[in-house]
BADOSE-660047 format. One record per residue (C-alpha): x, z, y; residue number from 1. Coordinates in nm, 4 decimals, padded with zeros to 6 digits. Example, Ala and Ser with C-alpha at 12.3 -4.5 7.8 and 13.67 -1.06 7.14 Angstrom:
2
@x: 01.2300&z: 00.7800&y: -00.4500&num: 1
@x: 01.3670&z: 00.7140&y: -00.1060&num: 2
//
This chain:
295
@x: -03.6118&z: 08.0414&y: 07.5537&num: 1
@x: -03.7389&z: 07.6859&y: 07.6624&num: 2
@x: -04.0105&z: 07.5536&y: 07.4612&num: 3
@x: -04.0035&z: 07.2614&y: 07.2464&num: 4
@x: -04.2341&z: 06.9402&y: 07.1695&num: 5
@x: -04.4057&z: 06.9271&y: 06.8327&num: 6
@x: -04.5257&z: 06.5963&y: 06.8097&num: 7
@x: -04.8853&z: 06.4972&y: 06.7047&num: 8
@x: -04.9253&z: 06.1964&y: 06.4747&num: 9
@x: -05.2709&z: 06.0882&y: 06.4721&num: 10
@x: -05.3451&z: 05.9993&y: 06.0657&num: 11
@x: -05.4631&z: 05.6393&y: 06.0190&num: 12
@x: -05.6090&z: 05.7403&y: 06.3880&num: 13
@x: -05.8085&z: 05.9768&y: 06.5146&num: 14
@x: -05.9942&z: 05.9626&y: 06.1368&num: 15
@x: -06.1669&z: 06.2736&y: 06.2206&num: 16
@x: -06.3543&z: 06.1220&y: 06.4692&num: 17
@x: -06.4290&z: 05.7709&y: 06.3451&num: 18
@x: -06.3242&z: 05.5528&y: 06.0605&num: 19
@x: -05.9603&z: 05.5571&y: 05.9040&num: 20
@x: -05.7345&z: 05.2671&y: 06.0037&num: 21
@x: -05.9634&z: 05.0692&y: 06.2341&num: 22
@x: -05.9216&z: 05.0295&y: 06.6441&num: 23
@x: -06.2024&z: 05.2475&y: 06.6932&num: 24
@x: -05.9881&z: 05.5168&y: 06.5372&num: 25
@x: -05.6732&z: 05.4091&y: 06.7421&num: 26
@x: -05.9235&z: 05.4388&y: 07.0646&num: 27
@x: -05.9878&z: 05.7976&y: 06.9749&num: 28
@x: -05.6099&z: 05.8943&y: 06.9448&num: 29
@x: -05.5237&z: 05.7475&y: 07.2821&num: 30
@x: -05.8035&z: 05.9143&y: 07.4211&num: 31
@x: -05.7019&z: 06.2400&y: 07.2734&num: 32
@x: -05.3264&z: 06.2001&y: 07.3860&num: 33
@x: -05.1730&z: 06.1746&y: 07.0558&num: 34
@x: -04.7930&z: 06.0911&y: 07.0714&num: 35
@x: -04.8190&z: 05.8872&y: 06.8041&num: 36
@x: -05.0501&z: 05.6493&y: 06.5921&num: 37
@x: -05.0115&z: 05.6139&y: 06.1603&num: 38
@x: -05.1571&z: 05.3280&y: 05.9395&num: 39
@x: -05.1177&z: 05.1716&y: 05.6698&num: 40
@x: -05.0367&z: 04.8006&y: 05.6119&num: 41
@x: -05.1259&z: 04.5583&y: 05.2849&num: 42
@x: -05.1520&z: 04.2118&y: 05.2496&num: 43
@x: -05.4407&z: 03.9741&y: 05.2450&num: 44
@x: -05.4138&z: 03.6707&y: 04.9668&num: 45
@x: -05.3344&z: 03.4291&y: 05.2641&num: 46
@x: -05.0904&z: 03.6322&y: 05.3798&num: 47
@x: -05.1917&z: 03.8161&y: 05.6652&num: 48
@x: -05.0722&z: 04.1647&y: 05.7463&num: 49
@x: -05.3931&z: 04.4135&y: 05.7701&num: 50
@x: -05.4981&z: 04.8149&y: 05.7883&num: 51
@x: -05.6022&z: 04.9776&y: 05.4781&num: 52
@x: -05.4590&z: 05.2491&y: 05.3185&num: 53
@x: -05.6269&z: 05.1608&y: 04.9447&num: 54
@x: -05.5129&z: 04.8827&y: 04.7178&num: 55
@x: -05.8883&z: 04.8432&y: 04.6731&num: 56
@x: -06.1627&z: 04.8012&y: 04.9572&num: 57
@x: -06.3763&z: 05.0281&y: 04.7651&num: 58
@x: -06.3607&z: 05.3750&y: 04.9412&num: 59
@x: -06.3784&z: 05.2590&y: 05.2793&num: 60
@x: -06.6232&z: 04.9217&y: 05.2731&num: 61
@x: -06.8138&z: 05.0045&y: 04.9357&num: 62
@x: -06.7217&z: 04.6560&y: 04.8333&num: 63
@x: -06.4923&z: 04.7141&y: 04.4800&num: 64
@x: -06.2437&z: 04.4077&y: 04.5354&num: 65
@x: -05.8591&z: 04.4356&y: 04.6013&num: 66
@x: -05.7305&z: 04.3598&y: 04.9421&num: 67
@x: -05.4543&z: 04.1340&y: 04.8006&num: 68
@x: -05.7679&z: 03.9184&y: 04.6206&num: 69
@x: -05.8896&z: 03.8629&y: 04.9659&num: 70
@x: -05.8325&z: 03.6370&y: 05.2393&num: 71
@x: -05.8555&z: 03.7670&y: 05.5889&num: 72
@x: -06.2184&z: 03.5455&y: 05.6585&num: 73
@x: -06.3225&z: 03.7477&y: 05.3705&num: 74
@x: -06.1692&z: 04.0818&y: 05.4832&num: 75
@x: -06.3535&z: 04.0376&y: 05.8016&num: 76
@x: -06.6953&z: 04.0521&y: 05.6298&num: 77
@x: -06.6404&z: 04.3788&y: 05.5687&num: 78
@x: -06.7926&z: 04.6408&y: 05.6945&num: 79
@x: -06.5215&z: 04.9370&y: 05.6982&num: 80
@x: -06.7228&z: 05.1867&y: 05.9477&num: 81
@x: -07.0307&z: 05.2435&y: 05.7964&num: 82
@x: -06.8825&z: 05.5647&y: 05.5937&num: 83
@x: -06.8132&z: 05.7406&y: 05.8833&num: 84
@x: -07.1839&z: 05.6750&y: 06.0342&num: 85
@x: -07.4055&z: 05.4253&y: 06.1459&num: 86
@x: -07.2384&z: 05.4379&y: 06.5212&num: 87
@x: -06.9700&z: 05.2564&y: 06.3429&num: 88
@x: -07.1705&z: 04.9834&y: 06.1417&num: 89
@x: -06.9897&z: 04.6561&y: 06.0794&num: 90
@x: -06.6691&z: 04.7885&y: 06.2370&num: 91
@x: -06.3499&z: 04.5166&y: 06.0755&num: 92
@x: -06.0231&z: 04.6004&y: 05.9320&num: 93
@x: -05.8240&z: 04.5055&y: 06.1710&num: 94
@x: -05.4728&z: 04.3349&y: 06.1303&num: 95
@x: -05.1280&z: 04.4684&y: 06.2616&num: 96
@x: -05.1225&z: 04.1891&y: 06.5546&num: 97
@x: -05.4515&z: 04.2995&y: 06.6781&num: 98
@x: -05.3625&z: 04.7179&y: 06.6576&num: 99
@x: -05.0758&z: 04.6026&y: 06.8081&num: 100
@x: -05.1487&z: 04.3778&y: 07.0969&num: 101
@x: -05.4554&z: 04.6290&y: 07.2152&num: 102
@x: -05.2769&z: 04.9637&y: 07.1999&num: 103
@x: -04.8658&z: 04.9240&y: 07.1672&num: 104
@x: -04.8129&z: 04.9625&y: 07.4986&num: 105
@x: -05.0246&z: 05.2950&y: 07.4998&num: 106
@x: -04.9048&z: 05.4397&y: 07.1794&num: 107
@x: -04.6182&z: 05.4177&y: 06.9298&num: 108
@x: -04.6939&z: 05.2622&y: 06.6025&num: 109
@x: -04.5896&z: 05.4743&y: 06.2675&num: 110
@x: -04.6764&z: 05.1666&y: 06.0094&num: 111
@x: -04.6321&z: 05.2585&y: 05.6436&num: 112
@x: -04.5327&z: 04.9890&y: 05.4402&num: 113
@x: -04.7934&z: 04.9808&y: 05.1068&num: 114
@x: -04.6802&z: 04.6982&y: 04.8970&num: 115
@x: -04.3338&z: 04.4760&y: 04.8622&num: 116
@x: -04.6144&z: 04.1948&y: 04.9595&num: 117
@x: -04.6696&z: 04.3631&y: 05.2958&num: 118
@x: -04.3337&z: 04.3581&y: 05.4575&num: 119
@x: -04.2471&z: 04.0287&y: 05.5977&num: 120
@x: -04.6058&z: 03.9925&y: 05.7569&num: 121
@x: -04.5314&z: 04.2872&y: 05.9095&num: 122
@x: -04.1774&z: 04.2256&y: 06.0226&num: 123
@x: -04.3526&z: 03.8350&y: 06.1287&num: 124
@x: -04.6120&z: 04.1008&y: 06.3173&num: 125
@x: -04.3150&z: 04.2901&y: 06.4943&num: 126
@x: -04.1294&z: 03.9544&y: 06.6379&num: 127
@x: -04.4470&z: 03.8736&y: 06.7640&num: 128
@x: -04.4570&z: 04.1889&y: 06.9672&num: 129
@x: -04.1019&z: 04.1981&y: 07.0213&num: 130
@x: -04.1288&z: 04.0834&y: 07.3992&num: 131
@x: -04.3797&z: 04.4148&y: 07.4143&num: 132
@x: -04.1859&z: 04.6623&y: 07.2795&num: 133
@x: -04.2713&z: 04.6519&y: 06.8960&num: 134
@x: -03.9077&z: 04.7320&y: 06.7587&num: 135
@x: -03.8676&z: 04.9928&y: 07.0251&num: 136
@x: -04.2032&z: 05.1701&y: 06.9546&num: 137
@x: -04.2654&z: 05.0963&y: 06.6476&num: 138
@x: -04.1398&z: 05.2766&y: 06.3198&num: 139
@x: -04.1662&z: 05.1634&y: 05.9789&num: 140
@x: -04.2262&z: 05.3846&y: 05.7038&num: 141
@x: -04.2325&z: 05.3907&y: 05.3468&num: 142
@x: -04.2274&z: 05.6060&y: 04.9910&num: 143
@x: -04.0551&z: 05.2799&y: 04.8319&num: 144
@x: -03.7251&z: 05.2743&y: 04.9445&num: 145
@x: -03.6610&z: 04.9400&y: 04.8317&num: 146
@x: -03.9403&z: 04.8095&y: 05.0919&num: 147
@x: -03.7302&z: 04.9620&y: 05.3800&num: 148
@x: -03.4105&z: 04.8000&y: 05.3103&num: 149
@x: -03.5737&z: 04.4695&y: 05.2367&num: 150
@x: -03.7619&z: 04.5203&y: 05.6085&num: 151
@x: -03.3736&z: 04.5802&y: 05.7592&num: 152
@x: -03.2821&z: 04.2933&y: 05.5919&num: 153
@x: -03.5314&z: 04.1109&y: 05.7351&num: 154
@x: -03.4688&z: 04.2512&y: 06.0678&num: 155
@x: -03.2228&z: 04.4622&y: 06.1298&num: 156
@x: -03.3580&z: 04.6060&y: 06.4515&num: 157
@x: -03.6314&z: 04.7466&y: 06.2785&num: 158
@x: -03.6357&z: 05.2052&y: 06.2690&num: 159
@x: -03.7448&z: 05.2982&y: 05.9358&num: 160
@x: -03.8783&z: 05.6824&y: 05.7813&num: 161
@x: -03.8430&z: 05.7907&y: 05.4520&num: 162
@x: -04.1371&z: 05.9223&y: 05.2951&num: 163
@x: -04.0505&z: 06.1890&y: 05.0244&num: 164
@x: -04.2754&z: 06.1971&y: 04.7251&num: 165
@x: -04.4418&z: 06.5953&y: 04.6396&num: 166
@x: -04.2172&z: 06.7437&y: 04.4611&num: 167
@x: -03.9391&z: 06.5432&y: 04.6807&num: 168
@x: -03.5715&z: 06.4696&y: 04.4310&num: 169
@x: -03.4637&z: 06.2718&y: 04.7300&num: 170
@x: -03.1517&z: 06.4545&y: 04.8953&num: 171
@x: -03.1347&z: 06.4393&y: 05.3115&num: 172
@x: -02.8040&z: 06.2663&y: 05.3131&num: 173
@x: -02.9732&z: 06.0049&y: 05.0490&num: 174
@x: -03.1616&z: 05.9361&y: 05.3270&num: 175
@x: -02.9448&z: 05.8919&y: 05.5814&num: 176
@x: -02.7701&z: 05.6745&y: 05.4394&num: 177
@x: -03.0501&z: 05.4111&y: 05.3970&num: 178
@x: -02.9714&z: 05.3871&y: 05.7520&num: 179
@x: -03.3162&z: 05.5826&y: 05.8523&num: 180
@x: -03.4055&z: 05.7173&y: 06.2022&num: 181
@x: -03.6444&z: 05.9931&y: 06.0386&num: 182
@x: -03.7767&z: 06.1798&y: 05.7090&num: 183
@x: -04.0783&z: 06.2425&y: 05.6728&num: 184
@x: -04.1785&z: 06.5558&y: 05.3761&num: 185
@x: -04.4422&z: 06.6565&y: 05.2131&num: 186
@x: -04.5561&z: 07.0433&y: 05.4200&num: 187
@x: -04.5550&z: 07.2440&y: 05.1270&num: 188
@x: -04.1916&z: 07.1063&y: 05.0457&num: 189
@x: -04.0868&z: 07.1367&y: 05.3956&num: 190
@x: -03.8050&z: 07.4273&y: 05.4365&num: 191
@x: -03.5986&z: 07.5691&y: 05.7777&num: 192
@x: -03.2823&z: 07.4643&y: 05.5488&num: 193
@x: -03.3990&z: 07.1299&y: 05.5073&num: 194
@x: -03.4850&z: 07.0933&y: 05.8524&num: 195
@x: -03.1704&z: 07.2304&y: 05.9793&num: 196
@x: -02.9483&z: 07.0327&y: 05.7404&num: 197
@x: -03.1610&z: 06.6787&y: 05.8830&num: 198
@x: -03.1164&z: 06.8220&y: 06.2266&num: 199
@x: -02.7174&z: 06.8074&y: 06.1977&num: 200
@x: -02.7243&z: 06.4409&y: 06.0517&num: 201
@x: -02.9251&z: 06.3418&y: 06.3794&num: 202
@x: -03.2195&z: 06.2765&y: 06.1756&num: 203
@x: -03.6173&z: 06.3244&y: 06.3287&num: 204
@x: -03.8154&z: 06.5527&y: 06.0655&num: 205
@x: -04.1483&z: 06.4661&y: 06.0402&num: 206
@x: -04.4324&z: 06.6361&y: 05.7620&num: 207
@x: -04.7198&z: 06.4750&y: 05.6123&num: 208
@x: -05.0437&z: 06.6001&y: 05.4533&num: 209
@x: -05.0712&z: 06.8421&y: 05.7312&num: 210
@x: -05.4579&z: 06.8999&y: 05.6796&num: 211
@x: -05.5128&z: 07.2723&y: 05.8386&num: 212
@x: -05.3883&z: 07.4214&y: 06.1709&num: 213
@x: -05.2587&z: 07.6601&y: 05.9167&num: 214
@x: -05.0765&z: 07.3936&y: 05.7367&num: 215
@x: -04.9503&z: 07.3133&y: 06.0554&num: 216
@x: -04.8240&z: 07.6363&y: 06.1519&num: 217
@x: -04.6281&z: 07.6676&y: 05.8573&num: 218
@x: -04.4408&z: 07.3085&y: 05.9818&num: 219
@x: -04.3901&z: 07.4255&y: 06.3418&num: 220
@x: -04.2159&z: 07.7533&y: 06.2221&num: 221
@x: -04.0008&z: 07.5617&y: 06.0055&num: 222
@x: -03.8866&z: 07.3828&y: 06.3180&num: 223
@x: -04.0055&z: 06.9982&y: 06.2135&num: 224
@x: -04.0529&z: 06.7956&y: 06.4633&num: 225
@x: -04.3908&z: 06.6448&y: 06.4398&num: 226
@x: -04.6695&z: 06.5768&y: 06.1640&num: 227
@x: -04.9490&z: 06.3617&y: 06.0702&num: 228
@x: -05.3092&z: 06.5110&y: 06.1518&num: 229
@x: -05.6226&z: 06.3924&y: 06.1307&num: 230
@x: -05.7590&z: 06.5151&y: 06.4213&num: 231
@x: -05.4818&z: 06.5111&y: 06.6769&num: 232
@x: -05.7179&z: 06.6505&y: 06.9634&num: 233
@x: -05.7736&z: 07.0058&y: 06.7624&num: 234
@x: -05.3400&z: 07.0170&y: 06.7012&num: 235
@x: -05.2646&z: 06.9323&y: 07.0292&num: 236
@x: -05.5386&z: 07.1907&y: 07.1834&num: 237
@x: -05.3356&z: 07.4531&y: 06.9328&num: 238
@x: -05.0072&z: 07.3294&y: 07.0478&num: 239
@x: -05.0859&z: 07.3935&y: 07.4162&num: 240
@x: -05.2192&z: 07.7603&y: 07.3660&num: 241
@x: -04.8315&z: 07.7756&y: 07.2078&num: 242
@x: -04.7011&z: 07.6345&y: 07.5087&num: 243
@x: -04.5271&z: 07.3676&y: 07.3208&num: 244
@x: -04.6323&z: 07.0732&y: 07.5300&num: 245
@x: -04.5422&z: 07.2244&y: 07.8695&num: 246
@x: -04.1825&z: 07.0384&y: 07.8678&num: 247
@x: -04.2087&z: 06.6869&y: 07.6439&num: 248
@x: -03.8879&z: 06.5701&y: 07.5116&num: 249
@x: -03.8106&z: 06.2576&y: 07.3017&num: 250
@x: -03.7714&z: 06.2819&y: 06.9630&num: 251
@x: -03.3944&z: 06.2979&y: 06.8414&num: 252
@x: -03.3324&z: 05.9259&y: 06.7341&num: 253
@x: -03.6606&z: 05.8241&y: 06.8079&num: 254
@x: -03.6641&z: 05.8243&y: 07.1915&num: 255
@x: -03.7475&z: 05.4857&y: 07.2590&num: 256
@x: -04.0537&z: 05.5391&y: 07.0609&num: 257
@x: -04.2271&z: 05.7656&y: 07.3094&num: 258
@x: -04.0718&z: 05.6575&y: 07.6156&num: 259
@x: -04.3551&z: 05.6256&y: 07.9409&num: 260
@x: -04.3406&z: 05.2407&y: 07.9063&num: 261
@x: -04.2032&z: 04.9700&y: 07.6146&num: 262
@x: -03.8427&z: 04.9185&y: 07.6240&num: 263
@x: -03.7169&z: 04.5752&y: 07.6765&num: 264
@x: -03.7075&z: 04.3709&y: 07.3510&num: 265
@x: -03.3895&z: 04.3136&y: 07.1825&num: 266
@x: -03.2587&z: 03.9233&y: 07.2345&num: 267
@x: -03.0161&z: 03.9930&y: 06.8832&num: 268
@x: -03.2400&z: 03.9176&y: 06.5310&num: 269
@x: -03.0225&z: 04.0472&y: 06.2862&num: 270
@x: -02.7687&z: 03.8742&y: 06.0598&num: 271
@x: -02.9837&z: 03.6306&y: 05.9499&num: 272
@x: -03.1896&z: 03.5419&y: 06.2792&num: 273
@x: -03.5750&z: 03.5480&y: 06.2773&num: 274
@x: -03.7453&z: 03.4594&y: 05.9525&num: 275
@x: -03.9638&z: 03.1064&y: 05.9623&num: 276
@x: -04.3816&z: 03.2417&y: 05.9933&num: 277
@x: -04.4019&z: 02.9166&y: 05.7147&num: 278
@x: -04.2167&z: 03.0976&y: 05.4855&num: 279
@x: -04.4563&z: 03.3990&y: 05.4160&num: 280
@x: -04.4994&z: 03.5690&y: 05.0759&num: 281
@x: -04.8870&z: 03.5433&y: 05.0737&num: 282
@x: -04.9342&z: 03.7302&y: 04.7002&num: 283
@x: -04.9350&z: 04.1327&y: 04.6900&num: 284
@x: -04.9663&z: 04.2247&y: 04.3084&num: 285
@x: -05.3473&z: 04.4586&y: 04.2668&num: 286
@x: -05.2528&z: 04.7953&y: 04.2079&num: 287
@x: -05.4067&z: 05.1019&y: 04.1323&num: 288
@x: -05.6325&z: 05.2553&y: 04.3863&num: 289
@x: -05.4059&z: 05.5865&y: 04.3578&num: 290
@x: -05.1554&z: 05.5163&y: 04.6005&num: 291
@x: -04.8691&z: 05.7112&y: 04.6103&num: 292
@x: -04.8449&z: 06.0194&y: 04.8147&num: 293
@x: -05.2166&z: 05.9482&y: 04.9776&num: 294
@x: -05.0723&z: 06.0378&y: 05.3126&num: 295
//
């Protein structure tokens, strides 16, 4: 029986190794041949699209101010490394154009959407990129299915991923028809039914809050095809004593993503062509620091 790829998702980065959601952290999940890279996107107050999982800066810069209050000058004197240890003092939040210009051509991109503020700065982010790849290798995900459409409509070239809250009421064939490439469920809801029933609808099955190889044993056995870890080296070394990365295939639906190089961009925009940069929603309303799912 041939063998089959479980991808490994490295969580905001390699977060095990350095600090969540920061290019140090993308470093260390290129280095330790992660298929995949997952962050988090918000809004500054001027309208730039930046890494953070937290409404508030609190948890990873010790500094208790919203992002959204923020303008990126000011979200650059932050220190968000420090936490992690004093090899990573004064290390910046970076902002989806940076991430994306150092490491898309390394690495797909698996960029949760946080806030309605934070799509079209990330969609502006994308067309930027497009020439590099960014609609091929990068897929947009979300809990708030309302942010997904509005990216499609924004853009219709962008892949999107449901996220499914814990307990998940979202049916699969809800799902597909949003028009998404993947799901992505919580590993304690994840089932070989649901899986199989994804499977037939051509959809990629992805789990997140995978925080234990045991966690993630449960996942492979139910036959997903990839997870979020936070330390994609110690997966992937568990993976290989499986033999499950001897023969690498694409991900149903979500080949282009980890194909060798960037595909060409596409030259059609959607309905609507591009969107004007000058036309940005700058505000992102504060919300609480409990985001939803905390994946």
């Amino acid at each position: 029986m041939p063998s089959r790829t479980f991808h490994v998702v490295a969580h905001r980065g390699d977060c095990a190794h350095a600090p969540e959601n920061t290019l140090p952290a993308f470093d260390a999940a290129v280095l330790a041949e992660a298929d995949a890279i997952e962050t988090d996107v918000r809004v500054t107050k001027d309208g730039v699209a930046v890494l953070i999982h937290d409404a508030s800066c609190f948890r990873t810069t010790m500094k208790e101010v919203n992002v959204a209050d923020l303008t990126l000058e000011e979200i650059r004197q932050l220190d968000a490394g420090s936490y992690k240890g004093e090899e990573f003092k004064d290390t910046k939040i970076p902002t989806l154009d940076e991430a994306l210009a150092k490491h898309l051509g390394k690495i797909p991109f698996h960029v949760e959407l946080k806030a309605f503020g934070a799509v079209l700065p990330a969609i502006l982010a994308l067309q930027r990129h497009a020439a590099e790849g960014a609609f091929e290798r990068a897929l947009l995900t979300s809990f708030k299915r309302e942010l997904l459409v509005s990216a499609l409509m924004l853009d219709s070239r962008c892949k999107i991923c449901q996220l499914l809250e814990h307990p998940n009421t979202v049916t699969v064939s809800e799902v597909k028809h949003l028009g998404a490439a993947a799901l992505s469920v919580n590993w304690e809801d994840l089932s070989k039914d649901l899986v199989d029933e994804a499977h037939k609808l051509n959809l990629t099955v992805l789990a997140w809050g995978v925080k234990t190889l045991d966690a993630a044993k449960a996942v492979i056995d139910a036959g997903a095809d990839g997870a979020t870890y936070d330390d994609p080296g110690e997966l992937l070394a568990h993976l290989k004593e499986r033999g499950m990365r001897e023969q690498a295939v694409p991900l149903p639906m979500l080949s282009t993503l980890y194909a060798s190089k960037p595909a060409a961009a596409h030259q059609n925009i959607g309905k609507n062509g591009p969107v004007e940069q000058t036309k940005v929603v700058v505000a992102e309303k504060p919300t609480s620091t409990k985001a939803s799912g905390q994946i």
